[in-house]
VOGUKOL-755364 format. One line per field, with one value per residue: residue number from 1; x, y, z of N, C-alpha, C in turn. Coordinates in steps of 0.001 Angstrom, whole numbers. Each point is the difference from the previous one (the first is absolute). Layout:
// VOGUKOL-755364
num: c(NUM; ...)
n_px: c(X; ...)
n_py: c(Y; ...)
n_pz: c(Z; ...)
ca_px: c(X; ...)
ca_py: c(Y; ...)
ca_pz: c(Z; ...)
c_px: c(X; ...)
c_py: c(Y; ...)
c_pz: c(Z; ...)
This chain:
// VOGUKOL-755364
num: c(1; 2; 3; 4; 5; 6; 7; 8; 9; 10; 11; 12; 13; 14; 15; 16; 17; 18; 19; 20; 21; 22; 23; 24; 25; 26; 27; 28; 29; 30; 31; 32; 33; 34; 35; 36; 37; 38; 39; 40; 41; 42; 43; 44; 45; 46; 47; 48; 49; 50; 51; 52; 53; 54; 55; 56; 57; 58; 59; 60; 61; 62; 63; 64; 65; 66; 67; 68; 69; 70; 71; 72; 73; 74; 75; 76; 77; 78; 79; 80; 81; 82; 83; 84; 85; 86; 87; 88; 89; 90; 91; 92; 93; 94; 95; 96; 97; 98; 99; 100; 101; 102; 103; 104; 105; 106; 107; 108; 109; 110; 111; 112; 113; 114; 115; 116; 117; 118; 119; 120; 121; 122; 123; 124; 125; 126; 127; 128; 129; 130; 131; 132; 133; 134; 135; 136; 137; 138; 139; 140; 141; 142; 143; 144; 145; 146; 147; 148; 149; 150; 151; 152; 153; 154; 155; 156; 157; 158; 159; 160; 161; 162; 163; 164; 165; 166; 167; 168; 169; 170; 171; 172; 173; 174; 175; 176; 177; 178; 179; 180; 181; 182; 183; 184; 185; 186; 187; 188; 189; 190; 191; 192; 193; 194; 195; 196; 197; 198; 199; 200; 201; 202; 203; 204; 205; 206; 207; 208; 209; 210; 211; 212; 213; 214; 215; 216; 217; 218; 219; 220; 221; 222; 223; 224; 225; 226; 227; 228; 229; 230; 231; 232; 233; 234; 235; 236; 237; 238; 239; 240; 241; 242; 243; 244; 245; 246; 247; 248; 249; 250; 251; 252; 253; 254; 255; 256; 257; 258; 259; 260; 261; 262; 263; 264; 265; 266; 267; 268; 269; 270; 271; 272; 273; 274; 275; 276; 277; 278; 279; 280; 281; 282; 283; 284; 285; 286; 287; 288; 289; 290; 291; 292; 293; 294; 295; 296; 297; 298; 299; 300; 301; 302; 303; 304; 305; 306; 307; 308; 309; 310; 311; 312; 313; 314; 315; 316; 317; 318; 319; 320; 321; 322; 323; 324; 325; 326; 327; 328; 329; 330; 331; 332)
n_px: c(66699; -35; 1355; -62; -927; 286; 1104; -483; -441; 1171; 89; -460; 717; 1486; -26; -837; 1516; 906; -86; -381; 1272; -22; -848; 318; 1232; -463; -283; 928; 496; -1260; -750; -972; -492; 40; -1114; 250; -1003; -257; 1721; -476; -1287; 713; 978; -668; -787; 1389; 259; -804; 160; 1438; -456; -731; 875; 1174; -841; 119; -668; 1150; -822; 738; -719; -1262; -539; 1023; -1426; 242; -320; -143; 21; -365; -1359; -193; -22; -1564; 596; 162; 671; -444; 309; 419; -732; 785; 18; -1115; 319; 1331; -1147; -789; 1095; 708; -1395; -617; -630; 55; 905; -1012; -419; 759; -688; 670; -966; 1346; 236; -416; 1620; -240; -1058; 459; 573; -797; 217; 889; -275; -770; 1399; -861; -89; 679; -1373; 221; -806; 811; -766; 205; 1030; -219; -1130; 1102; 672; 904; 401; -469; 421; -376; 1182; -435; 1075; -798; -198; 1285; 550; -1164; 630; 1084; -1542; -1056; 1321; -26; -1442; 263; 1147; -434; -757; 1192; -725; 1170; 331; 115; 1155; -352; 1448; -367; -401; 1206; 355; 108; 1601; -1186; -794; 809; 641; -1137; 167; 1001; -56; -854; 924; 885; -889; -673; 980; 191; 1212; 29; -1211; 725; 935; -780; -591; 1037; 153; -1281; 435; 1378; 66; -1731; 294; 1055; -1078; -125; 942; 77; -1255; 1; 1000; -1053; -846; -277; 915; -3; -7; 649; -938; -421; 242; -1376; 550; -1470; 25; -285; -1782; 114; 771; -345; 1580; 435; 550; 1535; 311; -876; -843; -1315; 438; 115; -1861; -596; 1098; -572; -1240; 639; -1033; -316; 18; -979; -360; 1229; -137; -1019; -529; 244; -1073; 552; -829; -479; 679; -989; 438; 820; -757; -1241; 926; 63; -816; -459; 936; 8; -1035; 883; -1364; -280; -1205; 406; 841; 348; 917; -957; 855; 843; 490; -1568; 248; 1308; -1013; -759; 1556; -1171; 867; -167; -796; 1014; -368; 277; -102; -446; 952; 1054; -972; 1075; -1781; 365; -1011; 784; 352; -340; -671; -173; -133; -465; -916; 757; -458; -11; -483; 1033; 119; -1302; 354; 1342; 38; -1278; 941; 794; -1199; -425; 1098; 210; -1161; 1004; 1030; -1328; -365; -976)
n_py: c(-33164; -1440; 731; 865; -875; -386; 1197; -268; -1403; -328; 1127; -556; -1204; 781; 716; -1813; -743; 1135; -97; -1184; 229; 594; -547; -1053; 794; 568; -1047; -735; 1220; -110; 694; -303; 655; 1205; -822; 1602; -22; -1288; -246; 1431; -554; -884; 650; 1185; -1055; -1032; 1416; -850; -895; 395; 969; -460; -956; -1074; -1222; -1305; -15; 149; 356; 879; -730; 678; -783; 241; -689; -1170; 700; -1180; 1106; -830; 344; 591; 419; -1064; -579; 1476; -66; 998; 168; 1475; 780; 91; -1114; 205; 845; -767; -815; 641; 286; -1385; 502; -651; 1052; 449; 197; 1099; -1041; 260; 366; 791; -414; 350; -243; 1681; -706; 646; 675; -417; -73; 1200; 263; -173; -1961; 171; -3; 1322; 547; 977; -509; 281; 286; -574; -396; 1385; 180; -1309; -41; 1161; -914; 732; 802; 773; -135; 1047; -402; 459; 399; 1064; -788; -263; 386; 809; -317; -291; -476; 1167; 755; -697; -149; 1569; 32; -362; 468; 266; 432; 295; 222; 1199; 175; 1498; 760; -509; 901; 500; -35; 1135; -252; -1001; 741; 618; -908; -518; 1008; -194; -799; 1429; 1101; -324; 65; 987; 863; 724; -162; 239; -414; -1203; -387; -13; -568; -1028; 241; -405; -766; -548; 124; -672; -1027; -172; 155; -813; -575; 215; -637; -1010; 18; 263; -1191; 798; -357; 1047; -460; -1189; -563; 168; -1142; -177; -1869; -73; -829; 251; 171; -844; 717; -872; 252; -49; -1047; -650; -9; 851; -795; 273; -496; -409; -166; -102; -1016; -436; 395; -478; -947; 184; -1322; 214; -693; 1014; 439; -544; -1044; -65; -644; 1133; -569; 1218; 81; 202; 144; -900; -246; 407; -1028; -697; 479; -744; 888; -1259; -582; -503; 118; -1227; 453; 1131; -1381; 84; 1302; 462; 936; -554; 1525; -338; -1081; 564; 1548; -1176; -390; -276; -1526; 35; 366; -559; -1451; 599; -1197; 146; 554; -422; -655; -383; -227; -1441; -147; -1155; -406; -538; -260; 884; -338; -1113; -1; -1322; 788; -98; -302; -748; 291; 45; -972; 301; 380; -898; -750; -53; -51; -898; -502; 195; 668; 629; -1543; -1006; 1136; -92)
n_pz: c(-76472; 314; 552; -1319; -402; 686; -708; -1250; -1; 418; -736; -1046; 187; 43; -477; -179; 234; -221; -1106; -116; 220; -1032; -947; 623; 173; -1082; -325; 363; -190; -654; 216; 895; -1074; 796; 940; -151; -751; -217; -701; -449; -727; -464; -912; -238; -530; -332; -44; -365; -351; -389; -548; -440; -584; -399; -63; 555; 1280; 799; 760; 313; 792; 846; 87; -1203; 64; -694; -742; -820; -564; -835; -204; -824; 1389; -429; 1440; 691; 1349; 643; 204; -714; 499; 570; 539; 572; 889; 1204; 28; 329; 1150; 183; -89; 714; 387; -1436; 820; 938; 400; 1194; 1175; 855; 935; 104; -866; -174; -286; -1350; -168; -1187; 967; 241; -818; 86; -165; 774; 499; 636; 1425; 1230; 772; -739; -1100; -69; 323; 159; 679; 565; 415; 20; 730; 1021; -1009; 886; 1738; 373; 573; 991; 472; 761; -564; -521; 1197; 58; -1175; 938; 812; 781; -169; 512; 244; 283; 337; 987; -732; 222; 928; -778; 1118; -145; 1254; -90; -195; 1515; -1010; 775; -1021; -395; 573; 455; 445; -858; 1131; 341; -1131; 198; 849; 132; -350; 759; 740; -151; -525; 1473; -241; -1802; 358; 702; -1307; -1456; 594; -199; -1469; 83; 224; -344; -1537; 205; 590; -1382; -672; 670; -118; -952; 204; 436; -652; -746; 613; 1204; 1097; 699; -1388; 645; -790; 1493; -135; 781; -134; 17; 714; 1446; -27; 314; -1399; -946; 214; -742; 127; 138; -1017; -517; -567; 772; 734; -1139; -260; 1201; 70; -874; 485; 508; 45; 754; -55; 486; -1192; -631; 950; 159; 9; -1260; 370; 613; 1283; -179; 754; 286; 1009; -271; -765; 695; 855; -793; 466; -625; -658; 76; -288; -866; -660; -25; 637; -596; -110; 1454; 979; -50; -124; -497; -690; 413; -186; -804; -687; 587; -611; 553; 368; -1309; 678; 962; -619; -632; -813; 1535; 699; -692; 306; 151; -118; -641; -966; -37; -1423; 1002; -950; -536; 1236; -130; -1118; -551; -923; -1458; 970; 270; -939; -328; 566; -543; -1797; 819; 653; -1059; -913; 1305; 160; -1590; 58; 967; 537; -723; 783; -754)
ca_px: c(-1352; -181; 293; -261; -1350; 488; 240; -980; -1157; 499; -53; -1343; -736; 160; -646; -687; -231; -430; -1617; -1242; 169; -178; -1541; -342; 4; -674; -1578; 288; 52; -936; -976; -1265; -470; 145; -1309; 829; -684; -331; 870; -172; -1535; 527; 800; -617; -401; 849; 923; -1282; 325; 740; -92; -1660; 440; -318; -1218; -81; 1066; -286; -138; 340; -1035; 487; 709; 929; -94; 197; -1376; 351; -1142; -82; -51; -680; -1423; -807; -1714; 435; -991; 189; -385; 349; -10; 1040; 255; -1398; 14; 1080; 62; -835; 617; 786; -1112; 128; -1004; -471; 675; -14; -1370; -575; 168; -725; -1519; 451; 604; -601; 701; -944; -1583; -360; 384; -1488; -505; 1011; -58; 1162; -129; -72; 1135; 1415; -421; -324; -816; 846; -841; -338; 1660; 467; -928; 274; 899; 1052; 1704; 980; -792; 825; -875; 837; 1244; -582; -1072; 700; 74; -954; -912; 1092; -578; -246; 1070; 556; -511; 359; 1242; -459; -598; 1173; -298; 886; -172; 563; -315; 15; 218; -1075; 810; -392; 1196; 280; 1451; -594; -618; 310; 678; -1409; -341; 1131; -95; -1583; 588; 824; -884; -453; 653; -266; 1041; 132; -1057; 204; 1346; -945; -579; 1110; 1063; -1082; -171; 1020; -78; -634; 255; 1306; -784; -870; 1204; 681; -1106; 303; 1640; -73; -459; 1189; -484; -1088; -1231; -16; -1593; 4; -1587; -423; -796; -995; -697; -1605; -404; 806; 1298; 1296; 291; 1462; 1119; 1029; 698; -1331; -5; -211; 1204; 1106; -232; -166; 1190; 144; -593; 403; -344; 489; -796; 523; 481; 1004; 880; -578; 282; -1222; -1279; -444; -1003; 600; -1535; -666; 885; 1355; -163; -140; 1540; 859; -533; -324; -839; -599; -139; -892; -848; -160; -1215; -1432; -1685; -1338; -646; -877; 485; 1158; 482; -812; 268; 935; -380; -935; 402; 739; 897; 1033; 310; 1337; 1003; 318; -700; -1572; -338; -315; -530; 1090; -227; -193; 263; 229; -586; 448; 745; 880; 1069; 46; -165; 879; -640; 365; -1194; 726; 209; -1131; -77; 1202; -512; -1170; 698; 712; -913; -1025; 823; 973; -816; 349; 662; -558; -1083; -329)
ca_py: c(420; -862; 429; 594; -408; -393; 1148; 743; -1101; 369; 1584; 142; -510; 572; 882; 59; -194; 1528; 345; -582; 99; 1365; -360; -397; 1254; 882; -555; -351; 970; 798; 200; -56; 1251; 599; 1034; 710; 654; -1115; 107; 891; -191; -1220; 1030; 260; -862; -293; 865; 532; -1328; -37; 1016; -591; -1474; -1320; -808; 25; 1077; -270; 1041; -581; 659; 465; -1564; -628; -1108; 439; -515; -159; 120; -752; 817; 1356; -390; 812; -508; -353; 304; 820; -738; 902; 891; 744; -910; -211; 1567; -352; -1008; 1019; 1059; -32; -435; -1428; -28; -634; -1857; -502; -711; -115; 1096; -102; 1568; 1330; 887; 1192; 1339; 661; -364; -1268; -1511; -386; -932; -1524; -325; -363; -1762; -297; 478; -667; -1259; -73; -1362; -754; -475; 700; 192; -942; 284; 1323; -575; 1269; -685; 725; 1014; 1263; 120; 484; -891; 682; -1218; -1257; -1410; -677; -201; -1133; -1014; 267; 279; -1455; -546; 373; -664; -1357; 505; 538; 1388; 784; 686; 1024; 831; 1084; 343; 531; 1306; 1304; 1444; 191; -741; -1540; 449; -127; -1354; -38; 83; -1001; -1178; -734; -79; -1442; -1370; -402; -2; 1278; 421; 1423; 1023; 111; 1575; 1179; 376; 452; 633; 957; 47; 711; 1840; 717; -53; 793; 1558; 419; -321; 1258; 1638; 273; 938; 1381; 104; 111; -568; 1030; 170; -1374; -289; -1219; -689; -1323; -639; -595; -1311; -481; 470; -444; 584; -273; 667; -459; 192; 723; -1352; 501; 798; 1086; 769; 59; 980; 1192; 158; 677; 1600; 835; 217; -300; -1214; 240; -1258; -782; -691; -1417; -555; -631; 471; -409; 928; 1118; 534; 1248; 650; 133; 905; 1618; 646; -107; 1125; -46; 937; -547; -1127; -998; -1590; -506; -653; 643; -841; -935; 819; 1376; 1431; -403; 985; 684; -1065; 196; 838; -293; -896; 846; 689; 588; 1706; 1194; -221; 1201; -342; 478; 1764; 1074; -732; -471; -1620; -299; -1493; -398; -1186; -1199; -1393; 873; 245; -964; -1208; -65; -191; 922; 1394; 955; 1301; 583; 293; 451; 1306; 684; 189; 1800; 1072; 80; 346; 1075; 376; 1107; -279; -1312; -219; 98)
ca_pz: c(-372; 737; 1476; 300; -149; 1261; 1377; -334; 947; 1341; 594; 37; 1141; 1023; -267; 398; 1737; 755; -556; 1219; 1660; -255; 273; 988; 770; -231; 571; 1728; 471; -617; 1050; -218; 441; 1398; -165; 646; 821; 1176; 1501; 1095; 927; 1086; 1398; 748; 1003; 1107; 600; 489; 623; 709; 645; 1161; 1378; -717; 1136; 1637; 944; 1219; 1374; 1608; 480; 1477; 790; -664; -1033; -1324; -665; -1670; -1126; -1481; -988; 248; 827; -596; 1271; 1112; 1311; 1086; 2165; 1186; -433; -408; -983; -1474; -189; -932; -1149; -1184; -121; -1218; -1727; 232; 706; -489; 142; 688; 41; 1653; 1087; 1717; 639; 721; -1366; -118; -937; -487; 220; -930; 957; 776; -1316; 215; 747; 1675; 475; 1388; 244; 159; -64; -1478; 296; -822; -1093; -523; -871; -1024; -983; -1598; -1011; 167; 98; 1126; 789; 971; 1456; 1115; 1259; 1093; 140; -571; 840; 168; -1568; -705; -865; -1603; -1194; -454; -379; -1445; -434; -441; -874; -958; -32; 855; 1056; 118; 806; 381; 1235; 856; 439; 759; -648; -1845; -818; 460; -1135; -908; -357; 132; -887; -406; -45; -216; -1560; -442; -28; -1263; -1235; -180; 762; 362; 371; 1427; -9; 66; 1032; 1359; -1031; 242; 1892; 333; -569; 1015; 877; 200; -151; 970; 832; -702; 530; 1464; 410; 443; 1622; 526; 1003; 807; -1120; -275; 618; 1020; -712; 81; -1038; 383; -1095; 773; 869; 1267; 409; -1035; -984; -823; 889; -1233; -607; -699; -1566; 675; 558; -1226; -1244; 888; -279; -1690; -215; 1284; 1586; 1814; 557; 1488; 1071; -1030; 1514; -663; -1174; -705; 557; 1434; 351; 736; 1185; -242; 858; -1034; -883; 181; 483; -1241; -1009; -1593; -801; -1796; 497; -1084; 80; -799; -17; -866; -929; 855; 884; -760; 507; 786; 477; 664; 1179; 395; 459; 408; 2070; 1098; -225; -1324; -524; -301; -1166; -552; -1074; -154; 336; -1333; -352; -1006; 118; -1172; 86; -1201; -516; 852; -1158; -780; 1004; 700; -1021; 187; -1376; -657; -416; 1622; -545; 216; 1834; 615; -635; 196; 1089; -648; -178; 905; 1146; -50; -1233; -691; -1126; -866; -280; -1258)
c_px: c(-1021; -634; -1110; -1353; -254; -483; -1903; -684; -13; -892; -1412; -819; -412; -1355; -1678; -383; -297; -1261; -577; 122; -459; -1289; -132; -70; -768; -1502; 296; -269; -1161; -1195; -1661; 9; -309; -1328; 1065; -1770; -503; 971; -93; -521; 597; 929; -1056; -846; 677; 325; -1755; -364; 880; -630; -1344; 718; -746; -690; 1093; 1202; -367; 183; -95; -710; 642; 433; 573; 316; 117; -1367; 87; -1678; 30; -86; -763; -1377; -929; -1558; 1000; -1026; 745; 147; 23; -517; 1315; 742; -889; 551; 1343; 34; -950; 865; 953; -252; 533; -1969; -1391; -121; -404; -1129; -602; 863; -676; -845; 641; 581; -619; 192; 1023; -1730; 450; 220; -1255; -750; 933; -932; 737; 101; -16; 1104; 1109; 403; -150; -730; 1245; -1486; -692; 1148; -292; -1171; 266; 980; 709; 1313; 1266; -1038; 1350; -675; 1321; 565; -1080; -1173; 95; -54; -1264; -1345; 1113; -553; -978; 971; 673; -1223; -334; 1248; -229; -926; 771; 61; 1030; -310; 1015; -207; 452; 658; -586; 1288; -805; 880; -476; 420; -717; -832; 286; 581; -1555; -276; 555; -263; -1340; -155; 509; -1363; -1015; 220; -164; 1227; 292; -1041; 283; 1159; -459; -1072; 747; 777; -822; -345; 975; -231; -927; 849; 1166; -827; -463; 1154; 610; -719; 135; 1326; -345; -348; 1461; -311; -618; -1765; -389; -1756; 7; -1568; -155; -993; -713; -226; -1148; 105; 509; 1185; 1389; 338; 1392; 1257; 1118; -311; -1103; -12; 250; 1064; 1211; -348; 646; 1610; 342; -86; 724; -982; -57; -991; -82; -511; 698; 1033; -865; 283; -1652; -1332; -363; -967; 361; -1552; -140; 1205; 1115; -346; -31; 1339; 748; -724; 39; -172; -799; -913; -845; -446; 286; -1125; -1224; -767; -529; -672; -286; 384; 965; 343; -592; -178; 981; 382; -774; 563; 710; 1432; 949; -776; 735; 979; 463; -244; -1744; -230; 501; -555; 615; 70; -50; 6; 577; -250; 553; 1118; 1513; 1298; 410; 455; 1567; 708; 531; -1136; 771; 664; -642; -389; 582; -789; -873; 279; 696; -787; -704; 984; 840; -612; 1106; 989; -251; -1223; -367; 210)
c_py: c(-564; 842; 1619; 26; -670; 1053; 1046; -422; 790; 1197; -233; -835; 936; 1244; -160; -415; 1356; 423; -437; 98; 1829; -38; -605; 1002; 1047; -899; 54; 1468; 1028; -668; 649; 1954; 279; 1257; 582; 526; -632; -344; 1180; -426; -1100; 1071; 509; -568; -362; 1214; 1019; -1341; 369; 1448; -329; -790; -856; -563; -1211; 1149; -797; 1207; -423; 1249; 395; -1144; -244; -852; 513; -652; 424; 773; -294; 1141; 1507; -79; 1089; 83; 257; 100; 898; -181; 1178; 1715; 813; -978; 529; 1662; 306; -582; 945; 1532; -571; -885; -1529; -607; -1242; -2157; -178; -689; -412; 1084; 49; 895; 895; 482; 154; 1351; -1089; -611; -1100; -862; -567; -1386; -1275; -484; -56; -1228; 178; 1095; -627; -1701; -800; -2023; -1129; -749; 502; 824; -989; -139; 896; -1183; 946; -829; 777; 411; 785; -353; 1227; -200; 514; -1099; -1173; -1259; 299; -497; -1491; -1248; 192; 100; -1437; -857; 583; -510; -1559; -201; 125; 1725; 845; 1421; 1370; 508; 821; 799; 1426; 1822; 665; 1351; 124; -886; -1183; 477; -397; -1422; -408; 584; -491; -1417; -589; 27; -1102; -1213; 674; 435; 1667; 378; 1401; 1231; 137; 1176; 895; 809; 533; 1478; 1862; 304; 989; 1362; 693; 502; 1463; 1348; 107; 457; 1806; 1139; -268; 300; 1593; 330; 344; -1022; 923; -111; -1329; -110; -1425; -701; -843; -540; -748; -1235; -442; 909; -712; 592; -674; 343; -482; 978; -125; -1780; -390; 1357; 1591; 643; -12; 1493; 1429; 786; 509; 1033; 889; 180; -859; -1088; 178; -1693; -1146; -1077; -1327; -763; -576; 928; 49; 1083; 1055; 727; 1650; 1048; -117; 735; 1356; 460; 213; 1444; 80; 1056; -337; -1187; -1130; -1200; -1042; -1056; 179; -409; -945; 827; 982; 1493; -683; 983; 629; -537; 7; 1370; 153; -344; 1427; 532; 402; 1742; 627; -390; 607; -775; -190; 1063; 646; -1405; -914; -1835; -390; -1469; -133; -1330; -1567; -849; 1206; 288; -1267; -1515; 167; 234; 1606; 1683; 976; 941; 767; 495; 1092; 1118; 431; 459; 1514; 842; 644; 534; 1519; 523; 1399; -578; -545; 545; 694; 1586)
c_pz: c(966; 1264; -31; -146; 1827; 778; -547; 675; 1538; 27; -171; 1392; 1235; -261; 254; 1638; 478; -458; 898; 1641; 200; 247; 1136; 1429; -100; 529; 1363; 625; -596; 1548; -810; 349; 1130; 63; 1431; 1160; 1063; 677; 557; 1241; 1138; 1418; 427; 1192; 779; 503; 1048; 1581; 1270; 1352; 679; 1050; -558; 899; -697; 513; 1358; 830; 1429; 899; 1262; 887; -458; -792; -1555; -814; -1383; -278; -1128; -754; 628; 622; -648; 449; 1053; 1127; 619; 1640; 597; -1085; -835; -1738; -1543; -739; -1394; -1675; -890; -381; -1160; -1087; 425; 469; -1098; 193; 1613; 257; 1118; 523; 1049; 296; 6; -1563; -586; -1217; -808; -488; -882; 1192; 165; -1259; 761; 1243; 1447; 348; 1732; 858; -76; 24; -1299; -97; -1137; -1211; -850; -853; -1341; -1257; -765; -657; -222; -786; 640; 925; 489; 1592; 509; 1088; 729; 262; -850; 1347; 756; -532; -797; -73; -1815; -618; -50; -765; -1794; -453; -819; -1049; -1201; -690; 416; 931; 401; 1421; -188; 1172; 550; 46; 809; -68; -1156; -624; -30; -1348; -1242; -300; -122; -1253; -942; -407; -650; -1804; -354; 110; -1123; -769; -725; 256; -853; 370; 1478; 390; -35; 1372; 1530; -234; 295; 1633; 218; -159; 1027; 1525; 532; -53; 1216; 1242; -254; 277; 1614; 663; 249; 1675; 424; 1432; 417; -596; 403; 1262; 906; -660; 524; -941; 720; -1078; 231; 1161; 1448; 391; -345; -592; -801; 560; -778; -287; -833; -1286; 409; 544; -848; -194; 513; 435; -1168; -176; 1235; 1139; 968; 347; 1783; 486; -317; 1811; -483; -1335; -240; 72; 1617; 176; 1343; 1113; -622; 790; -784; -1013; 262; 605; -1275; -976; -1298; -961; -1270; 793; -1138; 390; -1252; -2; -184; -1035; 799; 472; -168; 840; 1195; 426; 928; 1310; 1076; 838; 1229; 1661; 1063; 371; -658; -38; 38; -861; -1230; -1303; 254; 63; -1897; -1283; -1362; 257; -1545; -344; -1402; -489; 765; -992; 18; 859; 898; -1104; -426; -1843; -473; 456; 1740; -674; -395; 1532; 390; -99; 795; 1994; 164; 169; 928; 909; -82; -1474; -592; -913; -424; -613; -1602; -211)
C-alpha cells in the first residue's frame, strides 16, 4: 500500500516538473508584438540607403588618390564650369555654394557666390566652410598649393578627370555622383545621353559616303579650329561628317590659304557671343569667295559651351551640329 502511495507522489511530482518547464517555454519563447508597418518603414529606408550610396564612401579621383567623404556633402564648391553644370543636371545643384566667373548654365549659378577664376581665391573657398570642393585635373597641378591649403583645412578635395571623349565624359559624370551623392541621377543622366546619342547615330546611317559634308570648325577668328582628339570631331564623326582638320590634333591654328585649299562646304563658328556677324565677317575675306560654304552661303554658328564644355548639354551640341549641317535628315 505503502509502495503504491509512493508511485502516486511520484506521478504527481512529475506532472508538476513538466507543468512548469511547459510554462517556462511557452514565456521563454512568447515575444513583444510586431508593428509590421514600421519594420516596413526600416527596409525601405535601408533598401533606399543602399540604392543612394551609404556615406562614408571613399572615391578615387583623377590623380588617384583616395579621398574618404564622411557624410553627404551639403556646401559644396565648384572650380570649373562644367563641374557646376553636372551637379545641377543631376538635382545636386541646390548644395552648391561657390563657383567660378566663367559658370553661366544654368542662370540660378549666377545667384552662387564666385570664389574667382581659374585662379580661384582659397580664402574665399574657405570662408563657405565647403564640406567637399570639385576641382579639375586640367588645372589641378597648377592650383596644387591652393588645393592643399584646402586639404589642410580638412576639406576633402575631388579631382575631376580632365575628358576629352564622350566615354571621359560620362566617367566625369560618374565620379562627380559618387562625391556628392548623386550617383543615381548621374545613371540617370548618362542613361539619357546614351538613348540621345544612339538617335542621333541611327538618323545619321542613312548618309551615304558620297552625302558625307567637308566642315570646317572655326573656334576664333584667328583660325582655330578643333582638330581630332576633340569633342567636335567625335561629334562630327557621329553625324557622318568630314572634319577637314581632323590630320591635327587638339586646337591648331590654320592659315587662310589651307583652308580655302581644303574647300569647306559647311563652315561652323563657335563665337558668336563675343563677335557680332561672324558669318559676315567670314563672307567678307577676300580670299574664301570661291569657297563653296561662302559661295552657297552654308555659314553657322553654334552654341560655344554646347560643343566644347565637357558636361551633360554635348548632346544638345551634337543635335544642333545635325541640324545645321544636314537639315534634310535632322532637321524638324
Amino acid at each position: 500500500m505503502l509502495k503504491k502511495w509512493y508511485a502516486i507522489l511520484a506521478a504527481l511530482m512529475l506532472a508538476f516538473v513538466l507543468t512548469a518547464c511547459g510554462e517556462t517555454t511557452d514565456t521563454e519563447e512568447s515575444t513583444e508584438p510586431v508593428d509590421t508597418e514600421e519594420a516596413g518603414e526600416e527596409e525601405n529606408a535601408e533598401s533606399e540607403n543602399e540604392e543612394a550610396g551609404d556615406f562614408p564612401r571613399t572615391v578615387t579621383d583623377a590623380l588617384g588618390e583616395e579621398i574618404v567623404i564622411e557624410e553627404k556633402p551639403e556646401k559644396i564648391v565648384s572650380l570649373i564650369p562644367s563641374i557646376t553644370e553636372t551637379l545641377f543636371k543631376i538635382e545636386q545643384g541646390e548644395y552648391v555654394v561657390g563657383r567660378t566667373d566663367w559658370d553661366n548654365y544654368p542662370e540660378e549659378v549666377l545667384d552662387i557666390e564666385s570664389v574667382g577664376d581659374m585662379n580661384f581665391d582659397v580664402e574665399r573657398v574657405l570662408s563657405l566652410s565647403p564640406d567637399l570642393v570639385l576641382s579639375h585635373e586640367s588645372n589641378a597641378h597648377s592650383s596644387t598649393e591652393g588645393l592643399d591649403q584646402i586639404r589642410s583645412a580638412g576639406i576633402p578635395v575631388v579631382v575631376i578627370n580632365d575628358a576629352s571623349s564622350i566615354d571621359a565624359v560620362y566617367e566625369a559624370i560618374t565620379m562627380i555622383g559618387e562625391a556628392s551623392g548623386g550617383d543615381q541621377e548621374a545613371a540617370s543622366t548618362i542613361e539619357e545621353m546614351k538613348e540621345r546619342f544612339a538617335a542621333i547615330e541611327e538618323k545619321a546611317s542613312e548618309i551615304s559616303e558620297e552625302e558625307q559634308v567637308d566642315v570646317w570648325v572655326e573656334v576664333s577668328d584667328e583660325l582655330y579650329t578643333a582638330g581630332s582628339e576633340t569633342f567636335i570631331d567625335e561629334m562630327l564623326t557621329l553625324i557622318r561628317a568630314n572634319n577637314i582638320a581632323d590630320t591635327e590634333q587638339g586646337w591648331p591654328q590654320f592659315t587662310e590659304e589651307e583652308v580655302v585649299t581644303l574647300n569647306p562646304q559647311v563652315i561652323i563658328t563657335t563665337y558668336g557671343y563675343y563677335v557680332e556677324n561672324a558669318d559676315e565677317k567670314i563672307k567678307e575675306r577676300a580670299a574664301w569667295q570661291d569657297v563653296d560654304a561662302v559661295k552657297n552661303e552654308r555659314i553657322y554658328d553654334v552654341q560655344s559651351d554646347e560643343v566644347t564644355r565637357s558636361g551633360p548639354r554635348l548632346v544638345k551640341g551634337v543635335e544642333e551640329l545635325a541640324s545645321v549641317i544636314y537639315p534634310e535628315v535632322f532637321g524638324e
